[in-house]
DSSP file (Angstrom, degrees, kcal/mol; ACC not computed):
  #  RESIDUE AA STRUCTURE BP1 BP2  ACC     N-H-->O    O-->H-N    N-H-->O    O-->H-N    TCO  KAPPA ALPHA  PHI   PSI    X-CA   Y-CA   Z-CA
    1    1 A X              0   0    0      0, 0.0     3,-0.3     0, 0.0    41,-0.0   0.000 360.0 360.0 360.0 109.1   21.9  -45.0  -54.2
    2    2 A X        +     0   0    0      1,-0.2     2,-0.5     2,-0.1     3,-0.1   0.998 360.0  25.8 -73.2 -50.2   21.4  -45.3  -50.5
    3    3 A X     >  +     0   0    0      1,-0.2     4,-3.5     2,-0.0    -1,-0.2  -0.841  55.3 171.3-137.3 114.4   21.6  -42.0  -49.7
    4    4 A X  H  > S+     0   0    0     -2,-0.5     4,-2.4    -3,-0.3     5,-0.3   0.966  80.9  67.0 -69.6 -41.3   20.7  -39.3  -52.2
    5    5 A X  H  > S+     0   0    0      1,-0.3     4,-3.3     2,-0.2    -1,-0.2   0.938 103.5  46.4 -41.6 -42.2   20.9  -36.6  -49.6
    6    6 A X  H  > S+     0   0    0      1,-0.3     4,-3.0     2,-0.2    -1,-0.3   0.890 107.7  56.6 -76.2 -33.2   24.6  -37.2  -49.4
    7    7 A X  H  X S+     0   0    0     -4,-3.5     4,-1.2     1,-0.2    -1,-0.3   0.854 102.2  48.8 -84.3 -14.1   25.2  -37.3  -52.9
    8    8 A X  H >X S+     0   0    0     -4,-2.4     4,-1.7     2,-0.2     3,-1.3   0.952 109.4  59.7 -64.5 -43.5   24.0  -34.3  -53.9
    9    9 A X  H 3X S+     0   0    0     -4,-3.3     4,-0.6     1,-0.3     5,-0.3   0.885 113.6  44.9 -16.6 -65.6   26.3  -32.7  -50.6
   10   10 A X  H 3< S+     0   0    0     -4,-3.0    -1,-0.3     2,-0.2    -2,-0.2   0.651 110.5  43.3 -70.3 -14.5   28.8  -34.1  -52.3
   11   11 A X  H XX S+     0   0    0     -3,-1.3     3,-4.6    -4,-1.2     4,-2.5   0.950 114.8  58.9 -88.0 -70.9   28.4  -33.2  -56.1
   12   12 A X  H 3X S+     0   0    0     -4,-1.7     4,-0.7     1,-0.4    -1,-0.2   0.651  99.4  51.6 -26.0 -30.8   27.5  -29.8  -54.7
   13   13 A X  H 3< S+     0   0    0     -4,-0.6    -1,-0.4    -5,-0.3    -2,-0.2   0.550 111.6  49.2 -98.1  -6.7   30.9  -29.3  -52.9
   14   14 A X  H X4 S+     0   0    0     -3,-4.6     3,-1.0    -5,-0.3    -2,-0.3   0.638 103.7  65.7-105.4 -15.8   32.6  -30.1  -56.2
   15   15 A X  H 3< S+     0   0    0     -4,-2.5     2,-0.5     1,-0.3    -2,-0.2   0.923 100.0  45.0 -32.8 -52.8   30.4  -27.7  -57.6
   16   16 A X  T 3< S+     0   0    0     -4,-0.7     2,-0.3    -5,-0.4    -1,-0.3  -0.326 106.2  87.4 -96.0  31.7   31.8  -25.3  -55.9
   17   17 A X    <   -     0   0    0     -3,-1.0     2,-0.4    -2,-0.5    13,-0.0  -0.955  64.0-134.4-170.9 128.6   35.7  -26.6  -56.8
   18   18 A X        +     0   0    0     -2,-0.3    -3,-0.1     1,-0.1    -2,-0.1  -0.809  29.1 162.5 -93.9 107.0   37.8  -26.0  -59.4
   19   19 A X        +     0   0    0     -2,-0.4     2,-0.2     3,-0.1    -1,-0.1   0.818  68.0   9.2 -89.5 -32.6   39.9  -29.3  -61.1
   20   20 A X        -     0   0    0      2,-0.2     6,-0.1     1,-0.1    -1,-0.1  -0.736  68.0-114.1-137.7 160.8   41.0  -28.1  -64.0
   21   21 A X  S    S+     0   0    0     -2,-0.2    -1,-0.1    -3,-0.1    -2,-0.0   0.960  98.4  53.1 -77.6 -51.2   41.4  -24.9  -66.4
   22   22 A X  S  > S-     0   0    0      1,-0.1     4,-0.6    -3,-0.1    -2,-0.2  -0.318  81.3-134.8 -72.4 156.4   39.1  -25.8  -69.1
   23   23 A X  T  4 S+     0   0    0      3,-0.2    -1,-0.1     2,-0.2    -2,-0.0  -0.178 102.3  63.5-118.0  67.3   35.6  -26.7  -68.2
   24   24 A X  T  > S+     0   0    0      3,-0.0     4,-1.5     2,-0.0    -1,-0.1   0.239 116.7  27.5-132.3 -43.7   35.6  -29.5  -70.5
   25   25 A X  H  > S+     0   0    0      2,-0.2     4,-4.9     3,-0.2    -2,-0.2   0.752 113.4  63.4-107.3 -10.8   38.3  -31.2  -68.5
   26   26 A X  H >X S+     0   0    0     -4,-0.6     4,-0.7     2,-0.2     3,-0.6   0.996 111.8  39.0 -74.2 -68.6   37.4  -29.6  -65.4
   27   27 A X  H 3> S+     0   0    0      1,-0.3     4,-2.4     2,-0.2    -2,-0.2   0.728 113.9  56.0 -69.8 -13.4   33.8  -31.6  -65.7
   28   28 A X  H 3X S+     0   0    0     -4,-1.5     4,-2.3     1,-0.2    -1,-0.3   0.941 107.9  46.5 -86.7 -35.9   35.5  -34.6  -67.0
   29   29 A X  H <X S+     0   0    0     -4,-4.9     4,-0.8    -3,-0.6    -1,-0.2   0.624 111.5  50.9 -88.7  16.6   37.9  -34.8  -63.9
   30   30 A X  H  X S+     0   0    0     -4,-0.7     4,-2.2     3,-0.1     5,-0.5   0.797 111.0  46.1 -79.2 -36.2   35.1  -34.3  -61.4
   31   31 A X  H  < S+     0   0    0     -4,-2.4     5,-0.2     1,-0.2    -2,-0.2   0.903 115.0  52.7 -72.3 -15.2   32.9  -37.2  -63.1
   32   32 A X  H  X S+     0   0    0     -4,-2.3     4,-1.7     2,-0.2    -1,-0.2   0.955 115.4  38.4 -51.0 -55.7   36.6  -39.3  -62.9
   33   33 A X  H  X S+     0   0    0     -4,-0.8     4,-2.3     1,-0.3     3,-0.5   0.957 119.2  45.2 -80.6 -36.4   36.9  -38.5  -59.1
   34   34 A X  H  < S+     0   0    0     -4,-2.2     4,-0.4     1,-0.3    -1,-0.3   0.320 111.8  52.5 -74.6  -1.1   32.6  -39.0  -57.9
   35   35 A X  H  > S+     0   0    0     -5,-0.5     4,-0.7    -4,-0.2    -1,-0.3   0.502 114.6  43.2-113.9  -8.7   32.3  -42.4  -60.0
   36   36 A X  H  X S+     0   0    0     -4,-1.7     4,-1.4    -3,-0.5     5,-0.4   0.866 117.7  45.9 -76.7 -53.9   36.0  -43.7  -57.8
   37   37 A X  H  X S+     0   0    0     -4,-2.3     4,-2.0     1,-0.2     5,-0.4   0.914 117.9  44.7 -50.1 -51.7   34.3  -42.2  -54.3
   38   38 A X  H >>>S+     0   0    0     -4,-0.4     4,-3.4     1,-0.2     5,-0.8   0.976 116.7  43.6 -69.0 -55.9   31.1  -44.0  -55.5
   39   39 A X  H 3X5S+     0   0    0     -4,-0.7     4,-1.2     1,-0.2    -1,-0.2   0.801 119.4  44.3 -13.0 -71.8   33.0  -47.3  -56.5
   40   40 A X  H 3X5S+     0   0    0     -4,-1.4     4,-2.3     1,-0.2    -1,-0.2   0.672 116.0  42.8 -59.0 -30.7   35.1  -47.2  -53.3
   41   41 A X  H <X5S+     0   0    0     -4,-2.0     4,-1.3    -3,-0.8     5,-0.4   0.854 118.3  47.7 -95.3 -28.3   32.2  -46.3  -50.7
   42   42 A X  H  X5S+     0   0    0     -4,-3.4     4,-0.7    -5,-0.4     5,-0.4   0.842 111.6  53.4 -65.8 -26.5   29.7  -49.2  -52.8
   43   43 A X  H  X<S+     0   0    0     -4,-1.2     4,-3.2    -5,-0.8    -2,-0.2   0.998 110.8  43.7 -65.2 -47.5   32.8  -51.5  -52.5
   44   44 A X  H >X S+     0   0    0     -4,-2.3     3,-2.9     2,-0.2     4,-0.9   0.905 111.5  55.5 -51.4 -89.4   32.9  -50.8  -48.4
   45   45 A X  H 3X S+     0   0    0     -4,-1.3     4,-4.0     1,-0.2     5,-0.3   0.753 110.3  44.0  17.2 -96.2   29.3  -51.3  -48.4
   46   46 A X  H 3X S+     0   0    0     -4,-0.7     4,-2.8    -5,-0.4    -1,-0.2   0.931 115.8  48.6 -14.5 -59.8   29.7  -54.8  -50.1
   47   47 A X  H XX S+     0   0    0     -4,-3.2     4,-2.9    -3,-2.9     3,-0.7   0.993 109.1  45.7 -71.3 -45.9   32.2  -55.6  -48.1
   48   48 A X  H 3X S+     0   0    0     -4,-0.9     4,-2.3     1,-0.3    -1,-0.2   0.830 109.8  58.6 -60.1 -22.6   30.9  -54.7  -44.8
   49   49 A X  H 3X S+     0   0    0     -4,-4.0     4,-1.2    -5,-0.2    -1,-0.3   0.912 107.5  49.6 -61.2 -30.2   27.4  -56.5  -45.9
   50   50 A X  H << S+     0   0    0     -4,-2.8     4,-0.3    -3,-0.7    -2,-0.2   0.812 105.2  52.8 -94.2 -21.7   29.4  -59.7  -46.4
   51   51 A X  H >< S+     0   0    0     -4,-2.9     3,-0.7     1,-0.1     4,-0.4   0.964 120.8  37.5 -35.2 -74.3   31.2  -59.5  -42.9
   52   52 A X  H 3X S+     0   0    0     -4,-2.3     4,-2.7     1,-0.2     5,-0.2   0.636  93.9  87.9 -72.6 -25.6   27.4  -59.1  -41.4
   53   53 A X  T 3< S+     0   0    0     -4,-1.2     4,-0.3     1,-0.3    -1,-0.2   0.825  97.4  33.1 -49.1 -43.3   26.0  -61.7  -43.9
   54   54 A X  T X4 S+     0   0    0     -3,-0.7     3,-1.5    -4,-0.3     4,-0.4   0.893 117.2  59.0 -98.9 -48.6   26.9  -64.9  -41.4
   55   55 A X  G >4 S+     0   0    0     -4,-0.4     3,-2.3     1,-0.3     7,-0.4   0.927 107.6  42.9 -44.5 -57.3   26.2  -62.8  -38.3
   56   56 A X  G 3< S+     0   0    0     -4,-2.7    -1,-0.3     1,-0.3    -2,-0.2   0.484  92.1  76.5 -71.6  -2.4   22.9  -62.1  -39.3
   57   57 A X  G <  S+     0   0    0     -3,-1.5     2,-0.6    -4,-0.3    -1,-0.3   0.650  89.2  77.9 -66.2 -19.2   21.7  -65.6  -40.6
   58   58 A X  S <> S-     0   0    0     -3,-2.3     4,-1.6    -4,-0.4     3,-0.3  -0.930  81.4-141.3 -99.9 130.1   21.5  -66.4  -36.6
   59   59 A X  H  > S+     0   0    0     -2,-0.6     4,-2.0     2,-0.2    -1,-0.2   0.671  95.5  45.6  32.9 -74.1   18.4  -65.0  -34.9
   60   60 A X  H  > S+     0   0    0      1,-0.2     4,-2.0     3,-0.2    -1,-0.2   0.868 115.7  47.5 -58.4 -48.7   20.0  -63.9  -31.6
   61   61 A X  H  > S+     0   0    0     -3,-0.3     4,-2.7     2,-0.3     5,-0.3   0.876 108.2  51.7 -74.5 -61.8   22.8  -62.3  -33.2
   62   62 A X  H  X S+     0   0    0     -4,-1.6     4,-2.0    -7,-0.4    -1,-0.2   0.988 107.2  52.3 -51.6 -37.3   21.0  -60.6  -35.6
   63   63 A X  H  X S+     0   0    0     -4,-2.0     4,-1.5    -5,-0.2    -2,-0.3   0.907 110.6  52.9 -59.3 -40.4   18.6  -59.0  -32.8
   64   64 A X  H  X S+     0   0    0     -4,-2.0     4,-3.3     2,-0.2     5,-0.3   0.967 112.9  41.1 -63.1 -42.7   22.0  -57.8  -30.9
   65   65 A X  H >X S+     0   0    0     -4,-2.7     3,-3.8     2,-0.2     4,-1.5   0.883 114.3  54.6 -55.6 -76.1   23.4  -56.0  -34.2
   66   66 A X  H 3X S+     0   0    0     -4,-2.0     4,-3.0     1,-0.3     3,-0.2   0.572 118.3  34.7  23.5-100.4   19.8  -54.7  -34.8
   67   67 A X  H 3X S+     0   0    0     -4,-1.5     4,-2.6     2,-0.2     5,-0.3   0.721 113.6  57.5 -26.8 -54.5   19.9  -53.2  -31.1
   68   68 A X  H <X S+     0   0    0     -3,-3.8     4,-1.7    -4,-3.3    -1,-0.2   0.878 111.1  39.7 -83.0 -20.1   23.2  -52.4  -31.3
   69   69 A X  H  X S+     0   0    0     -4,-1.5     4,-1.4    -5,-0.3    -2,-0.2   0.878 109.5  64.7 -57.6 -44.9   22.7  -50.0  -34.7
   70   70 A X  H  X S+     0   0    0     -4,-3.0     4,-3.5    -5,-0.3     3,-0.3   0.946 108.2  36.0 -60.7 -57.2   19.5  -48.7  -33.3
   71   71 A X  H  X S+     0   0    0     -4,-2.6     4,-1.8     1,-0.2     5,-0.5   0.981 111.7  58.8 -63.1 -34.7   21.3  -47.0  -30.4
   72   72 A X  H  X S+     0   0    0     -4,-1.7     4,-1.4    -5,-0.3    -2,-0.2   0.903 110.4  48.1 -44.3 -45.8   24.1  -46.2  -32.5
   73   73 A X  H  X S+     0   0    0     -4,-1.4     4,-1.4    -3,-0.3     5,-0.3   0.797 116.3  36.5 -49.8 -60.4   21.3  -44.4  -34.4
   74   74 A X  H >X S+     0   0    0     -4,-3.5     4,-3.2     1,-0.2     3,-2.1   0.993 114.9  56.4 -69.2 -47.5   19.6  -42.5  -31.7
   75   75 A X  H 3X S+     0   0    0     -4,-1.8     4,-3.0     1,-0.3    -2,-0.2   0.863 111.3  45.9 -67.5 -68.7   22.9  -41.9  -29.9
   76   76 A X  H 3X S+     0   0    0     -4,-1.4     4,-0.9    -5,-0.5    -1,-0.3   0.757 113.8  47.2 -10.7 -60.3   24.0  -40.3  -33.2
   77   77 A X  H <X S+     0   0    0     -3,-2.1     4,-2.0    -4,-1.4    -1,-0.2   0.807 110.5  58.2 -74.3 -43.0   20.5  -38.2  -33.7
   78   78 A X  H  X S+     0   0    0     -4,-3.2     4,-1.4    -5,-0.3    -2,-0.3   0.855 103.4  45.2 -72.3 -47.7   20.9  -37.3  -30.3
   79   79 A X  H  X S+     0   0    0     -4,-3.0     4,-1.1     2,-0.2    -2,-0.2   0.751 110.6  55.2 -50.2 -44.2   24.2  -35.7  -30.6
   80   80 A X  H >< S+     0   0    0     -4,-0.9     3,-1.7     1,-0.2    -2,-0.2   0.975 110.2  43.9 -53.4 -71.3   23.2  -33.8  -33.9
   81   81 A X  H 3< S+     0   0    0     -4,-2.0    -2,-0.2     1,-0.3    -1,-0.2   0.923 114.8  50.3 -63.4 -49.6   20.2  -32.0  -32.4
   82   82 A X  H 3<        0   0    0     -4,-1.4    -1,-0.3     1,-0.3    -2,-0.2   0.538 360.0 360.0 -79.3   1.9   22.3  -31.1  -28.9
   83   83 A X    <<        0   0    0     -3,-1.7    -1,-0.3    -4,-1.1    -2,-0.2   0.275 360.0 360.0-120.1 360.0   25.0  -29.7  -31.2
């Protein structure tokens, strides 16, 4: 669970959301649709580590991504707080 914060967001906005009539089937087709988002977003995850995997074996390479994630980061952080 990378980011716990997020999953509660999200179980919380399906809280708050209706699927079904019963809430027997109502709870069964939220845990249906949160364990595909979890699948799909660990599967991206995956995938995108194994795109990085060979980047980051080089030294130089790895310091750019590094660098370039870190601004991405602040840049990011920086937007939030000025919005």
């Amino acid at each position: 669970m990378a980011n716990p914060k997020a999953w509660v967001a999200i179980a919380a906005v399906f809280a708050s959301t209706r699927l079904a009539s019963t809430a027997t089937a109502d709870a069964a087709a939220k845990v249906a649709v949160l364990s595909l988002v979890v699948v799909l977003i660990m599967a991206a995850w995956l995938l995108a580590g194994a795109c990085f995997a060979a980047t980051l074996h080089d030294p130089f390479r790895a310091r750019v991504v590094n660098l370039t994630l870190a601004a991405a980061l602040v840049a990011a952080t920086a937007l939030a707080i000025l919005h």
